[in-house]
C-alpha positions in Angstrom: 32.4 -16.1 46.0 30.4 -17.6 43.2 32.2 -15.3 40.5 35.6 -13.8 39.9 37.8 -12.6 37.1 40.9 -14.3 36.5 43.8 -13.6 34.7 44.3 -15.9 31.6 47.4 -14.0 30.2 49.5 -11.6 32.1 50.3 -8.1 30.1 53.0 -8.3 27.6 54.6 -5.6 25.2 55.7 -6.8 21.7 57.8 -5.1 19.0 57.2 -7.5 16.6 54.6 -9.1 14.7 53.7 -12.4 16.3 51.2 -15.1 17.1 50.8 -15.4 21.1 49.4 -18.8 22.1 48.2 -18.7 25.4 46.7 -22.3 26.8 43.6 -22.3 29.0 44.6 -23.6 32.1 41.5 -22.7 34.2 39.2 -25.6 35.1 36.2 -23.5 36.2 33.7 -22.7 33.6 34.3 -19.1 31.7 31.7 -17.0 31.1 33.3 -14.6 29.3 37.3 -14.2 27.2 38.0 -10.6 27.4 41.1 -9.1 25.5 43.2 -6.1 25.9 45.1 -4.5 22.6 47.2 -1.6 23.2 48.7 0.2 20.9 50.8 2.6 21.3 51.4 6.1 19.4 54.5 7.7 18.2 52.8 10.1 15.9 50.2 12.6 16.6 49.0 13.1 12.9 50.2 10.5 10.5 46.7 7.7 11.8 46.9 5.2 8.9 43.9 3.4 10.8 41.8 2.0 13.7 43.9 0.3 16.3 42.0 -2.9 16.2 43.6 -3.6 13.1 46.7 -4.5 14.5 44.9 -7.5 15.8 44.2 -9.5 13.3 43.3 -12.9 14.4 41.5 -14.4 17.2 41.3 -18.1 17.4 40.4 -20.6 20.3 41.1 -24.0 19.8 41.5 -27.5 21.0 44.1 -29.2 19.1 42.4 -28.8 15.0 39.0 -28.3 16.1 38.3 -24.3 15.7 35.8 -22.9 18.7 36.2 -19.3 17.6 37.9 -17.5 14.7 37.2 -14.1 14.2 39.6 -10.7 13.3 39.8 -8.2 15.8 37.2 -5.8 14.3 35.1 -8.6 13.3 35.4 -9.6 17.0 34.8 -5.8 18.5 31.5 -5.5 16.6 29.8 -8.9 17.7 31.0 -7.7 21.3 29.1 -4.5 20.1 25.8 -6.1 19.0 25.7 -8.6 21.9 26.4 -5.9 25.1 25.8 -2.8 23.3 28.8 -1.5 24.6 31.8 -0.1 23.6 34.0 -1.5 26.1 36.7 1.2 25.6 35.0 4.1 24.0 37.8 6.5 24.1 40.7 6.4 21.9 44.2 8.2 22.5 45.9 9.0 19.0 48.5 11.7 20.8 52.2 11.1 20.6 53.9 8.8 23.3 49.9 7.8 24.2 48.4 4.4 23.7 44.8 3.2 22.7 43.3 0.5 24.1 40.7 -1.8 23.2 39.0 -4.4 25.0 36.7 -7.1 23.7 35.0 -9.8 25.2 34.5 -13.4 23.9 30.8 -14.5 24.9 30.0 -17.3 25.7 26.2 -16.8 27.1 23.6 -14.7 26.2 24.1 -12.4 28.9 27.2 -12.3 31.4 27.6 -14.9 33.7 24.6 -17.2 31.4 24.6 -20.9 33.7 23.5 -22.4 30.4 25.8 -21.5 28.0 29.6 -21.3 29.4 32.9 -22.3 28.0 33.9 -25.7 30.2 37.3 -26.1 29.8 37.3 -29.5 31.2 35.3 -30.8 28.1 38.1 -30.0 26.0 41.7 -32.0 25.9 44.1 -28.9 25.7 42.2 -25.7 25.0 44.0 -22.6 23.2 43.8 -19.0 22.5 45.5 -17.4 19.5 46.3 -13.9 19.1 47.7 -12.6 16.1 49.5 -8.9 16.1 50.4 -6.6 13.0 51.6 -3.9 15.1 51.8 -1.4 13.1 48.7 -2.4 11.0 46.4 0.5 12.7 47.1 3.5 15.0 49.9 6.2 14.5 53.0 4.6 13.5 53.0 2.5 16.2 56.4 0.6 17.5 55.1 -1.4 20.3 51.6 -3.7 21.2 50.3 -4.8 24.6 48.4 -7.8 25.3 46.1 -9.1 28.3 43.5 -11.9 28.7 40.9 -12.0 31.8 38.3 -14.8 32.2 35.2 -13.9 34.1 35.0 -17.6 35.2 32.4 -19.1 37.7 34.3 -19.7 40.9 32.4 -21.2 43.9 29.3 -21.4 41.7 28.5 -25.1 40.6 27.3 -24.9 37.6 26.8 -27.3 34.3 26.3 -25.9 30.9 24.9 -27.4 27.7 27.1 -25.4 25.5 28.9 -22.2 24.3 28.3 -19.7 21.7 30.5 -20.6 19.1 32.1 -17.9 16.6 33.3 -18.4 13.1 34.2 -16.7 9.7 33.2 -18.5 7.2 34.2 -16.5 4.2 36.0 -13.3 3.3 36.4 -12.3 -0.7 36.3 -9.5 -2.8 33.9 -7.7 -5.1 32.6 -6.6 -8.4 29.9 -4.8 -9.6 26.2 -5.8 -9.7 27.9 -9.3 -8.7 26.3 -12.2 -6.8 28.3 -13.9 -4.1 26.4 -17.2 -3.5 27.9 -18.8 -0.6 27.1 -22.7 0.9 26.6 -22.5 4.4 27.6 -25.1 7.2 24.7 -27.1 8.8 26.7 -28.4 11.9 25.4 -26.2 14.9 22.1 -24.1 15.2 21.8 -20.2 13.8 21.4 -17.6 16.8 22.9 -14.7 14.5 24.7 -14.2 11.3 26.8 -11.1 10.4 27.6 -10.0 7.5 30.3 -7.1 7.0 31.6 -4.7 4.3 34.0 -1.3 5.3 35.2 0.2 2.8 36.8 3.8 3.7 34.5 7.1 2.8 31.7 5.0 1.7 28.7 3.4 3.9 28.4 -0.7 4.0 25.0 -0.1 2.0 26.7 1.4 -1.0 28.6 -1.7 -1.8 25.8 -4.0 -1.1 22.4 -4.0 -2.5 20.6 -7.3 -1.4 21.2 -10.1 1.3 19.6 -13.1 1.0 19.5 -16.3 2.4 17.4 -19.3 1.2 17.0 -23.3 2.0 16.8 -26.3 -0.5 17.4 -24.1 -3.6 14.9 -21.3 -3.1 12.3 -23.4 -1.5 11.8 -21.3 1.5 13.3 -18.3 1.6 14.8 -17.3 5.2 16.2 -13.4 4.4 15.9 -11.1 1.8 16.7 -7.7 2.2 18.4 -4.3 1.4 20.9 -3.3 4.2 18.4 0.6 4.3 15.8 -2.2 5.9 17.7 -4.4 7.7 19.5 -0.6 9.4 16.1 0.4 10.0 14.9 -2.6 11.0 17.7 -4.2 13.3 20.5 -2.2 13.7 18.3 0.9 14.7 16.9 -0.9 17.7 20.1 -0.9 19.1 21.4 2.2 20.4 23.9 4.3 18.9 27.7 3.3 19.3 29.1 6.4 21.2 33.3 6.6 21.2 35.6 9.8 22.2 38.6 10.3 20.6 41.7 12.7 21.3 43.8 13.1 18.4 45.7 16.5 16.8 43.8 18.1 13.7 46.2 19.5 11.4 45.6 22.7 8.9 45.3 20.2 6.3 42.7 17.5 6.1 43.8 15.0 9.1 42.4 11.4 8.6 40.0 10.5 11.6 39.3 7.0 12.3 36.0 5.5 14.2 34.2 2.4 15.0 30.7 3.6 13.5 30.4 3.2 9.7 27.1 4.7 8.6 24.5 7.5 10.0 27.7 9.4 11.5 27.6 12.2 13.6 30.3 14.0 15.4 31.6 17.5 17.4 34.9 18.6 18.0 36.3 20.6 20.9 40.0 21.7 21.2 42.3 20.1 24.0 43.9 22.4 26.0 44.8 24.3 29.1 44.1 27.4 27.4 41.4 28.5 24.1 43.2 28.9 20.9 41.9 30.6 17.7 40.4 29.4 14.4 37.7 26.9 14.3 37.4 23.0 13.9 35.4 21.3 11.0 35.1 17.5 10.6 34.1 15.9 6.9 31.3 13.2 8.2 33.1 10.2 5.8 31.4 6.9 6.4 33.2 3.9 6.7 35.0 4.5 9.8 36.7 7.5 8.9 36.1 11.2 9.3 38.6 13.9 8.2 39.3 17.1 10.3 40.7 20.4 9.6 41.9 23.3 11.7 41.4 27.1 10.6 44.9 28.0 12.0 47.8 25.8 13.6 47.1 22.4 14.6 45.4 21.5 17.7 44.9 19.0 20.3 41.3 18.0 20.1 38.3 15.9 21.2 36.1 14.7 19.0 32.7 12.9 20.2 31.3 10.3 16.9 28.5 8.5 17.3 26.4 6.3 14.4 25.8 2.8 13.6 27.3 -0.5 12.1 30.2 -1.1 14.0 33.2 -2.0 11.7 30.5 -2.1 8.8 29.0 -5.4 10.1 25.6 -6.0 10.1 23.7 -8.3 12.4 21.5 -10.5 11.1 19.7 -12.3 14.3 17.5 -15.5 14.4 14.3 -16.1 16.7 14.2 -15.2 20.3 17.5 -14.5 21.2 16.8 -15.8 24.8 15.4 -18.7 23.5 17.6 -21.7 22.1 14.4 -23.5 21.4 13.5 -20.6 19.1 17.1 -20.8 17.0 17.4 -21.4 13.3 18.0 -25.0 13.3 20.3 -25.5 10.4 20.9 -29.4 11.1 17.1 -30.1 9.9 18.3 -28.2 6.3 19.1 -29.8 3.4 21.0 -27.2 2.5 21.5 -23.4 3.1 23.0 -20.7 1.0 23.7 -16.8 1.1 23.7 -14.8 -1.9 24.5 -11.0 -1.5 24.5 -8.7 -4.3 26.9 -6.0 -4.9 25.9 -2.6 -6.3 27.0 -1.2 -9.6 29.9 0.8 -7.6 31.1 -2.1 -5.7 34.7 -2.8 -6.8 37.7 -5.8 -6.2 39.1 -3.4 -3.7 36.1 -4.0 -1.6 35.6 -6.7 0.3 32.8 -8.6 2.3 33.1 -11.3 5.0 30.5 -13.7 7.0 30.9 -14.8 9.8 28.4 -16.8 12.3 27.5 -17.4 16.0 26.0 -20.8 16.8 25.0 -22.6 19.4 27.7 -25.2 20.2 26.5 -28.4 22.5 28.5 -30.8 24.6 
């Protein structure tokens, strides 16, 4: 059997917040890291947001050397733009119910990529770090589940060059018709850059109005553009992120949350054994939140969202992505900056973050 998945970390339930360290104790080469967050839901109604929140770190490491460090929705929508897949497109906001969400940490291009795996063996004492608000997303949660599965090469000899290599490397806030200008690292070649901005009720593109990135001072200008053209231009050729999601919609308006942040669309359907009266209307919010209301008493529903930008990051790629020849060599930069402009309504409550995947040689 030339592959297998392996279990890295056996499910476990926690009531508290903590940071799990699990080390990697697998000496085959892993293909893939993929995570399981449940949360679980003691309140039909009272959603205060996504369930990814309550995972709000994901590091691996090998002693102070950082191999990946992303949050868990920073983490869910590079797994988005890299398989176009939601790996668990339905979400259970019902009482006594859990959702669960699985991401995957990629290592290759594609799943079980022979060039670009993560070889424990080159490291001294590898670790992954998970880090749980519990009660950070979902429904007035009480209790988070965790699970970790390799998909590792097994009987298949194989002998990588490297791994894809995740980072943030900044998070701030804010302010109107501001410019961020942010010095970039030029340790490992560019196969994609993301840049994110969710802000509740409002698409990523009203917050910010230019992206750019430029070498040696403006001498050769890599990426400048408004996020309408880089939606049209990227995001669009990707398909749209489709998700389910059982909740109860109240007679008042009932706070919806999503993975999809801009060009929204979604139906509702009650839940039921039998049909019940009045009608169902969703609010298409952006931003990862819709709002539903019920024309009578409250009801069990499905609601079926689909649009774009997962956790209002967009994906910024570089060359042929099958190509590591065709990468944006940073290391031949003298030096590399990002400035993005916010819009006139962009505010200190909104907040941006970049974060990087590189190509990381042994």
């Amino acid at each position: 059997m030339n592959y297998r998945l392996a279990t890295i970390f056996a499910r476990k339930s926690y009531s508290a917040d903590i940071t799990e360290t699990i080390d990697i104790d697998v000496a085959d080469p892993i293909s893939q890291l993929i995570i399981e967050l449940a949360v679980n839901i003691t309140n039909d109604t009272a959603i205060t947001a996504h369930a990814i929140r309550c995972l709000t770190n994901i590091e691996l490491v090998d002693g102070s050397d950082v191999l990946f460090k992303l949050s868990g929705a920073e983490a869910e929508a590079v797994d988005w733009y890299h398989n176009h897949i939601v790996r668990s497109p339905w979400n259970i906001y019902m009482g006594w119910g859990e959702t669960q969400r699985f991401i995957a940490i990629n290592f290759g291009r594609w799943p079980w990529d022979k060039e670009l795996a993560f070889d424990p063996k080159k490291f001294k004492n590898p670790q992954l770090k998970l880090t749980l608000d519990i009660d950070a997303g979902g429904a007035v949660p009480n209790l988070n589940r965790l699970g970790v599965w390799g998909a590792v090469f097994d009987q298949k000899t194989i002998e990588p060059v490297g791994f894809l290599m995740h980072k943030e490397i900044k998070n701030y806030t804010m302010g109107a018709s501001s410019h961020e200008y942010t010095d970039l690292p030029r340790d490992y070649p560019y196969r994609k850059m993301f840049v994110r901005c969710q802000t509740y009720d409002s698409e990523p593109g009203a917050k910010i109005n230019k992206i750019k990135l430029y070498e040696d001072e403006g001498k050769r200008i890599i990426f400048d553009h408004i996020p309408e053209e880089i939606l049209r231009a990227m995001a669009l050729q990707s398909p749209p992120l489709r998700e389910k999601i059982h909740c109860r919609i109240a007679t008042s308006q009932t706070n919806i949350y999503c993975t999809p942040t801009t060009r929204l669309y979604g139906n509702a359907s009650e839940l039921g054994d039998t049909s019940g009266s009045g009608a169902i209307a969703l609010t298409m919010g952006d931003g990862g939140r819709i709002k539903g209301i019920c024309a009578t008493a409250q009801k069990y529903a499905v609601v079926d969202v689909e649009g774009y930008l997962p956790h209002g990051a967009y994906e910024l790629p570089f060359g042929d992505q099958d190509d590591p020849e065709d990468w944006f060599d940073v290391t031949k930069v003298g030096s590399l900056k990002a400035d993005i402009d916010g819009t006139s309504s962009a505010a200190s409550t909104d907040s941006v973050q970049i974060f990087l995947q590189q190509l990381r040689t042994y």
